[in-house]
N, C-alpha and C positions, 0 to 999 in steps of 0.2 A: 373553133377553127377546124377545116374537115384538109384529111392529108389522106395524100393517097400512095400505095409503095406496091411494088412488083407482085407479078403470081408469084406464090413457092413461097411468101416471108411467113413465116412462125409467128404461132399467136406469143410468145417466150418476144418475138423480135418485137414484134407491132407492139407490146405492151411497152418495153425499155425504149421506143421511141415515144409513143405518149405522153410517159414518164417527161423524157428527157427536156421535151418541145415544150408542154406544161409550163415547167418550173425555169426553162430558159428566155421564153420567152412573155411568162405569166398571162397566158389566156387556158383558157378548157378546150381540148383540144378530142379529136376522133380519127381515127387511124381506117382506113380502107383497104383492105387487098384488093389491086386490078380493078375489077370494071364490077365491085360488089357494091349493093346499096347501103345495108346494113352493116356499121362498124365491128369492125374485127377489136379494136381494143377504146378504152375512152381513159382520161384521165382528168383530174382539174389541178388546178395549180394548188402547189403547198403550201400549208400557212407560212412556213419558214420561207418563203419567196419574199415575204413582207418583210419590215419596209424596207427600202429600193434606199441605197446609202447616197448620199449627196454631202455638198458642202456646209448645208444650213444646221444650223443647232442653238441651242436655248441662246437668248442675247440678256442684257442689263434689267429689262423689264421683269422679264420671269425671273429673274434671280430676284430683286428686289421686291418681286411678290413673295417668292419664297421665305422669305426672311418676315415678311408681314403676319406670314400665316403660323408661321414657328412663333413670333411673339405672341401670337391671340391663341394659339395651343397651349401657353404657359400659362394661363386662366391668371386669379388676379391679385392682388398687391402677396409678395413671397410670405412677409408675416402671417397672412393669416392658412396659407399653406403650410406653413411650418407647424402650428395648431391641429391640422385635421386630424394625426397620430395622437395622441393625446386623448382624441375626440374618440377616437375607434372608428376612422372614418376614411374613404378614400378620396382622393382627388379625382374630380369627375372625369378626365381624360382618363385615368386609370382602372376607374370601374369602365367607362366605355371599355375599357381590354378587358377586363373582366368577362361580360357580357358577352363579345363580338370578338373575342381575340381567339379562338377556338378553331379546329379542321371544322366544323360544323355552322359558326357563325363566322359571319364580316358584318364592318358597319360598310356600308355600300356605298353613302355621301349623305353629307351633313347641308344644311340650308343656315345660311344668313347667319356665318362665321363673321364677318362683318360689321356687325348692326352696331352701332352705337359708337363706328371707328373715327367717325371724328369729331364725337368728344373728349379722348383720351391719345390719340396716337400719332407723335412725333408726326410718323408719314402723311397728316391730314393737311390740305390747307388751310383748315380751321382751326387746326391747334397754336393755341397760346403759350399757357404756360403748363409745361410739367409739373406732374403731382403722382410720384410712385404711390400714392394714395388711393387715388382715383383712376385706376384701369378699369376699365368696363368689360371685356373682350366677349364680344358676344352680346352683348346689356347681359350677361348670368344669367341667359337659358340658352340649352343647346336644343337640336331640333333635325330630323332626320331619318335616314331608310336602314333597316339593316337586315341582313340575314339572322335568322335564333334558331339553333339546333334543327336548321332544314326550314323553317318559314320567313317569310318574308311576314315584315311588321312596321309600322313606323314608333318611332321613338321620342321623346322628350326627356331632360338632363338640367336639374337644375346645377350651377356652379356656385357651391356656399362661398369659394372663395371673393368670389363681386357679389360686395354688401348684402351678404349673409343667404344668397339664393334669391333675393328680393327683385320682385317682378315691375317691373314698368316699361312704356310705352312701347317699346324694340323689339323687348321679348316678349311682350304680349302678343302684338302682331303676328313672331313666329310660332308665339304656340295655337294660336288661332289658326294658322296658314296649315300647321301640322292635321288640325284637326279635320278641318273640310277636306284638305287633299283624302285623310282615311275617309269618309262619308262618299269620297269620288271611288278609292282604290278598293274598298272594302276588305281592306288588312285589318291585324289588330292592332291595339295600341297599348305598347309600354311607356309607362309614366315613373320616373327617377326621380321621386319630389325629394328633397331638401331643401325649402324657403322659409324665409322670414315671415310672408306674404305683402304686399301694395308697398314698395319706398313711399312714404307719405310724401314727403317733400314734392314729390312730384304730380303728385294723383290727379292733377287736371288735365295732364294729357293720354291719361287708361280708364279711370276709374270708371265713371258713368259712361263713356262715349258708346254711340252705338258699336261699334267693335274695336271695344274696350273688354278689360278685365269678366264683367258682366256676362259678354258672350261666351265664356269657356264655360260656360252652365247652361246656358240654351244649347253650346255642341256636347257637351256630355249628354244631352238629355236625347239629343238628335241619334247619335252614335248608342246609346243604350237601346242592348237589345239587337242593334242593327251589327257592330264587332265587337267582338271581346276586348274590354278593358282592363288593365290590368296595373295595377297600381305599388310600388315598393316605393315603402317612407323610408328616410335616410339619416335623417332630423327632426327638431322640432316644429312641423306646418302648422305655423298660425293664420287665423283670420280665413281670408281670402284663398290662402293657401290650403286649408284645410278641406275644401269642398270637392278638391277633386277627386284623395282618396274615398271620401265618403259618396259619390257619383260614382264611382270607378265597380267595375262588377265585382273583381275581386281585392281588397287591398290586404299587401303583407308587412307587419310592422318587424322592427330589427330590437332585438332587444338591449337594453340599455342606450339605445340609441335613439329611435324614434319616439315621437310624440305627436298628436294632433290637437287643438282645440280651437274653440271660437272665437279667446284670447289670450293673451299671455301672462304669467303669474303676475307681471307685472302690472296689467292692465284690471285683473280680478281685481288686486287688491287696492287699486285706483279705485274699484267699482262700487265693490261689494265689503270693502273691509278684512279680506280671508288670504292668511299666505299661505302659501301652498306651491312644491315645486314644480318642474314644469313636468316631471315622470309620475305624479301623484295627479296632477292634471289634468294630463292626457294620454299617459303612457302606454305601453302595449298591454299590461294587465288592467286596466281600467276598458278599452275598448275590447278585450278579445274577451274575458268575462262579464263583464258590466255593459255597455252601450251597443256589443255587437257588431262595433263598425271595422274591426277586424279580420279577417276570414280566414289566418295564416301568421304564427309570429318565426319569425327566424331567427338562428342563434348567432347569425351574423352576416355578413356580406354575400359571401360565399354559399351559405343553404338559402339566403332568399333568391337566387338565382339559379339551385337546384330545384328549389319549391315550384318557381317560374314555368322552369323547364321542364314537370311533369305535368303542372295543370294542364299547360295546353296542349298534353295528348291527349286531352277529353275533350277539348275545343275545335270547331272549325275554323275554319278562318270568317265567315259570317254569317249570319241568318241565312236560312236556307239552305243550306249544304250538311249535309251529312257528317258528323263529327268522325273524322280518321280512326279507322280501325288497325287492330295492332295482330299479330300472331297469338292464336290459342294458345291459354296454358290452363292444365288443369289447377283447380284450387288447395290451397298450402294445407289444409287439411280436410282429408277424407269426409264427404256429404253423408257415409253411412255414419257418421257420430253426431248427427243433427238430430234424432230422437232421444237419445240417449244426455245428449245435452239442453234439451226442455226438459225441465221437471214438472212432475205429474200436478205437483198442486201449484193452482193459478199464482200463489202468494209467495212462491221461490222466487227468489231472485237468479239473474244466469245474464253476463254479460254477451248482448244483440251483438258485439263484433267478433265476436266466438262465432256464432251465426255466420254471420256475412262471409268470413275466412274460408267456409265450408260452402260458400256458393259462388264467390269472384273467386275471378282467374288468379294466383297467385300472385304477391307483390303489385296488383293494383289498386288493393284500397284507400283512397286519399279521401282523408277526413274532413272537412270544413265546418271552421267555428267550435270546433272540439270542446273547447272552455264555455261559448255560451249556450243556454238554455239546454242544457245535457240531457234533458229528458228524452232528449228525440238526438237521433246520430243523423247527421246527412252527409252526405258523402259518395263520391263520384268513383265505379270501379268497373273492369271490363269483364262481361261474361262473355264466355266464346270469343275475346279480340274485342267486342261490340261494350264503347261506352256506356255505361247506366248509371242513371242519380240513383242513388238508395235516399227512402228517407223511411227510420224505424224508429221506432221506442225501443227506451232504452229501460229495463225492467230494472239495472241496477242505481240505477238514480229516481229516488223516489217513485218506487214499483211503476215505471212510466208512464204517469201521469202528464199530462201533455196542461203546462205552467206558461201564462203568457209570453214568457220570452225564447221558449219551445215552440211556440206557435207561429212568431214572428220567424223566426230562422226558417224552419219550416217552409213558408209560404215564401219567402225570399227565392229558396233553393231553387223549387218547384219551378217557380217563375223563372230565373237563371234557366235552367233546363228546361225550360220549354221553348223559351226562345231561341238555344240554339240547337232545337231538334234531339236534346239528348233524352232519352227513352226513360223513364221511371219505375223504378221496383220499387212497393211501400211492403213493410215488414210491419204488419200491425199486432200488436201484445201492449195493450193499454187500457187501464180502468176509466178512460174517457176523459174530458178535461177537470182541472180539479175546481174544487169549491171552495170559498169563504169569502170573509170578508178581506182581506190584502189583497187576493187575486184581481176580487171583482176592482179595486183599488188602482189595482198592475193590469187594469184595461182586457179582463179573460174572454170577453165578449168580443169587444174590437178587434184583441187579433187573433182568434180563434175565427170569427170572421171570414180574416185574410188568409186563412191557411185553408177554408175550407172552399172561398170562392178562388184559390189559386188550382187546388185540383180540379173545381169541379171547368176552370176555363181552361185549363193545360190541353193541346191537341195532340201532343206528342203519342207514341204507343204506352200506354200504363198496364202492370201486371200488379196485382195484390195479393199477397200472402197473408192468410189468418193463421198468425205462430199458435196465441194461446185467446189471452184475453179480449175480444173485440167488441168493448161496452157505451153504451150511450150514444153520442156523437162524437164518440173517437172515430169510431168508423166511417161515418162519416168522412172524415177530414183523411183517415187513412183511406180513400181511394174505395169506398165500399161498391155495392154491387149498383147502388145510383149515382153515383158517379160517373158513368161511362168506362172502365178499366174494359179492356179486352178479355181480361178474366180476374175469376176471383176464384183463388184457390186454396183448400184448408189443409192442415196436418190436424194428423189424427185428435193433437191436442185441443184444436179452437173451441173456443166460445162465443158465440154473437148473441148479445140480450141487452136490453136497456140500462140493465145495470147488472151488477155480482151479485150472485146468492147472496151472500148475508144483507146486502144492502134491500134486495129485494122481498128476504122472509120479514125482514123490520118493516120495509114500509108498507106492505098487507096482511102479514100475519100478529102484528108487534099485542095489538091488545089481547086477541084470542091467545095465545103463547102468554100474556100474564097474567091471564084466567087461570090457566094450570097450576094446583097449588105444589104440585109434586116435581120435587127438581128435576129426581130422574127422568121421572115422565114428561117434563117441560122440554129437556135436553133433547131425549129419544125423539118429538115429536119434531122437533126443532131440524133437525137430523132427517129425517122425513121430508119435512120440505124441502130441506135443501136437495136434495138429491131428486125431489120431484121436478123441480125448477133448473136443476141443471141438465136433465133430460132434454128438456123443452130448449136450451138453447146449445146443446151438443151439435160438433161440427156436421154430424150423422143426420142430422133432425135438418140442419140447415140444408142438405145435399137432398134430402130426402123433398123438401120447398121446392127443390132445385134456387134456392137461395146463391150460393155459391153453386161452381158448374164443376168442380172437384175435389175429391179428399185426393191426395199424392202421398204414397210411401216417402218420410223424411229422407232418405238413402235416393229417392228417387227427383229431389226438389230440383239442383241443380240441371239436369238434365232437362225438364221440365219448363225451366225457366227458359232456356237455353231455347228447345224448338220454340214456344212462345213466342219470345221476342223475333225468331228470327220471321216467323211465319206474319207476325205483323207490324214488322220491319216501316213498309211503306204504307199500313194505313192512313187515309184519308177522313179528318174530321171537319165539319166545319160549323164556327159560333152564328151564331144570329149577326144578322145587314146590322150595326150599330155603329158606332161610332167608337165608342169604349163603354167598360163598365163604370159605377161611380164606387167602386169598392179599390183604395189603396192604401 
């Protein structure tokens, strides 16, 4: 609305009419002095103009929804609510506040509160007969949008209280419906498993159908890779129920509380003869040391939702984008103690997160898998603000030697971070993979494999660090100079040779060396070679190749790394026209 007012009014004047006209008569309004083109003041209406008060207001209908929706809030039959204390467990609306009840989070709206309402609820026209028994509210999955500490995500919530979190027809459909919409939104997705898995009784209307049960593993498989998945167990997931932490990119187990398997003690011991409880089964120490399928154990409600809410400040929200950077901080202890903390002989041990402490930004190091295959640390920490996977050998778990189920972790990680753009440091100090008979048993081959065709396909920026030791096809697998890495760069300590002095004066000098009848002189000469041999693969002799493309003052690593990454921040790699590789 354009208004026009005398010569001589005050831009003071013109504005308090603006104002006034605005919010009196709620249009946007433009103030004119005299015969000017160009407004003297402008205003638009206040939000507090809204809404325009009249006689109408909620009637019988909205009340009597309200009251629907309070009943199907109260999840489902009270006794087994009364149980979840007991259990160490919350009631799902209540971890929703959990989650969402924060200045930082809200659940924004929930989908298909509804579902299953009239098979249980007085208000249906189908209901029969009452059974405080048989509440459904929801079918016992929740499903939905929420804010989490600044991101937007979608969500899923199973409710133990409706038959034990157990999944049929209603709530399949909504978790199905959750999953495509994220494939449309490219959020991520949190997953609040506590089920039973499949109500048998019902299985002909989920199980096989084409979108049915079935499909939440064709969309995990869709969604992998494409958003970050993210997974907190709550209970025991059996069966059916089980596949979507092990689908999920990361899953956190809750201790004494969670479990996963393929079926329930009860079912083992139908099967196979063997009792066994359901935490000896599947429990968080069974998967976060043993199977792997773990990535995270929490010590309860409460830290799986702190754990949550640090990982994904290493995540984006999807493929392609750039994982969120945070503010510099220098690192929690001094990089001039990173010489000083290698020791000289390859055969000391010295724990790699002492290392790391002296190269990430402080208080970013988040570890994954900590429990499994220790040989190798992997783990996500920001240098300069800037996300980075580490993956290093760990010198004090079996001088780190890289053990099939190091290898497998390993190559998981990689892959994790490569799909969402997250950059890779490898810290290699390893006698290469190990040897024997159980290894080659525990599949040393196969997934040494995987760890080594996960580097060598990763396009992300990769920087490689030679700490000490870098022998055989360790190096390899750690990022070496064929690999593609952006750089390879040594402290003064490295080593690169096919194998370690002693293993290498036994396998060419061993007969000549028992020719010597003289100890002294067997030893002295022994001593000899070695020192000849470790010339030859000195980080010095490597630079000298131009092998690697630098030695770095230890005092000087961090920094180092630092321009590195930043300098090839946006490189550009690209695989071969295929289809896929056949290595997984």
């Amino acid at each position: 609305m354009k208004v026009r007012i005398g010569e001589g009014a005050s831009d003071d004047e013109a504005n308090a009419i603006a104002r006034a006209l605005a919010t009196h008569l709620r249009t946007d309004v433009s103030v004119h002095v005299g015969d000017g083109d160009d407004p003297v003041a402008e205003a638009t209406t206040p939000a507090d103009a809204y809404p325009i008060e009249d006689d109408l207001e909620p009637g019988e209908r909205e009340a009597a929804l309200r009251a629907e929706i309070e009943d199907i809030l109260g999840g489902g039959p009270e006794k087994y609510k009364e149980r979840l204390p007991e259990q160490g467990k919350l009631f799902v609306r209540d971890r929703l506040d959990l989650w969402f009840g924060d200045d930082e989070s809200e659940l924004k709206f929930e989908d298909g509160k509804f579902a299953a309402f009239d098979e249980w609820h007085p208000d249906s026209p189908e209901f029969e007969d009452e059974d405080p028994g048989n509440r459904l509210p929801g079918d016992g999955l929740l499903t939905g949008a929420a804010e989490f500490e600044g991101r937007d995500l979608h969500f899923m919530a199973n409710d133990f209280t409706v038959k034990a979190g157990s999944m049929a027809r209603l709530g399949v459909e909504k978790f199905l419906r959750m999953q495509q919409r994220a494939l449309k939104s490219g959020r991520p997705v949190l997953y609040l498993m506590d089920s039973s898995g499949g109500r048998i009784d019902q299985q002909s209307g989920f199980f096989a159908n084409r979108e049915g049960i079935g499909k939440y593993y064709y969309n995990h498989s869709m969604l992998s890779g494409y958003v970050p998945q993210i997974c907190v167990l709550y209970g025991p997931c059996i069966a059916g129920a089980a596949y979507t932490p092990v689908f999920a990119d990361f899953t956190i187990m809750v201790e004494e509380m969670s479990a996963m398997a393929i079926a329930s003690p009860r079912m083992v011991k139908m099967v196979t003869g063997e009792e066994i409880s359901m935490q000896d089964l599947g429990g968080p120490e069974v998967h976060a040391e043993h199977s792997g399928s773990a990535d995270l154990v929490a010590r309860d409600e409460e830290h799986a939702r702190e754990l949550v809410s640090d990982l994904l400040t290493y995540l984006p929200n999807k493929a392609g984008e750039k994982p969120p950077r945070s503010e510099p901080k220098p690192p929690k202890f001094s990089p001039e103690g990173i010489d000083e903390l290698i020791p000289e002989s390859p055969n000391r041990a010295y724990d790699v997160l002492d290392l790391i402490e002296r190269i990430a930004d402080a208080e970013s190091v988040f570890e994954i898998k900590s429990a499994y295959g220790s040989e190798i640390v992997t783990a996500f920490v920001r240098i300069d603000g800037r996300p980075v996977g580490v993956v290093a050998n760990q010198p004090t778990e079996r001088s780190g030697a890289i053990f099939p189920d190091a290898a497998e972790k390993a190559a998981e990680f990689i892959w994790t971070c490569d799909a969402y753009e997250i950059p890779l440091l490898y810290l290699c100090d390893t006698p290469g993979f190990m040897a024997g008979s159980q290894v080659e048993k525990d599949a040393i081959l196969e997934k040494g494999k995987k760890f080594i065709y996960a580097t060598s396909s990763a396009t992300v920026p990769k920087q490689t660090v030679v700490v000490r030791k870098a022998y055989g096809a360790g190096i390899y697998a750690m990022g070496g100079p064929a690999y593609d890495p952006e750089s390879v760069i040594g402290l003064p300590s490295g080593e690169i040779g096919i194998m370690g002095p002693e293993a290498a004066i036994n396998a060419v000098y061993r007969n000549k060396l028992d020719a010597i009848e003289d100890p002294e002189e067997r030893k002295k000469r022994t001593e000899e070679l070695r020192e000849e041999y470790r010339r030859d693969i000195d980080i010095h002799r490597m630079a000298s190749e131009v092998v690697v493309d630098e030695i770095v003052p230890p005092s000087d690593l961090r920094r180092e790394l630092v321009n590195r990454f930043e300098f090839y921040a946006d490189v550009q790699k690209e695989l071969p026209d295929k289809k896929h590789g056949t290595v997984l």
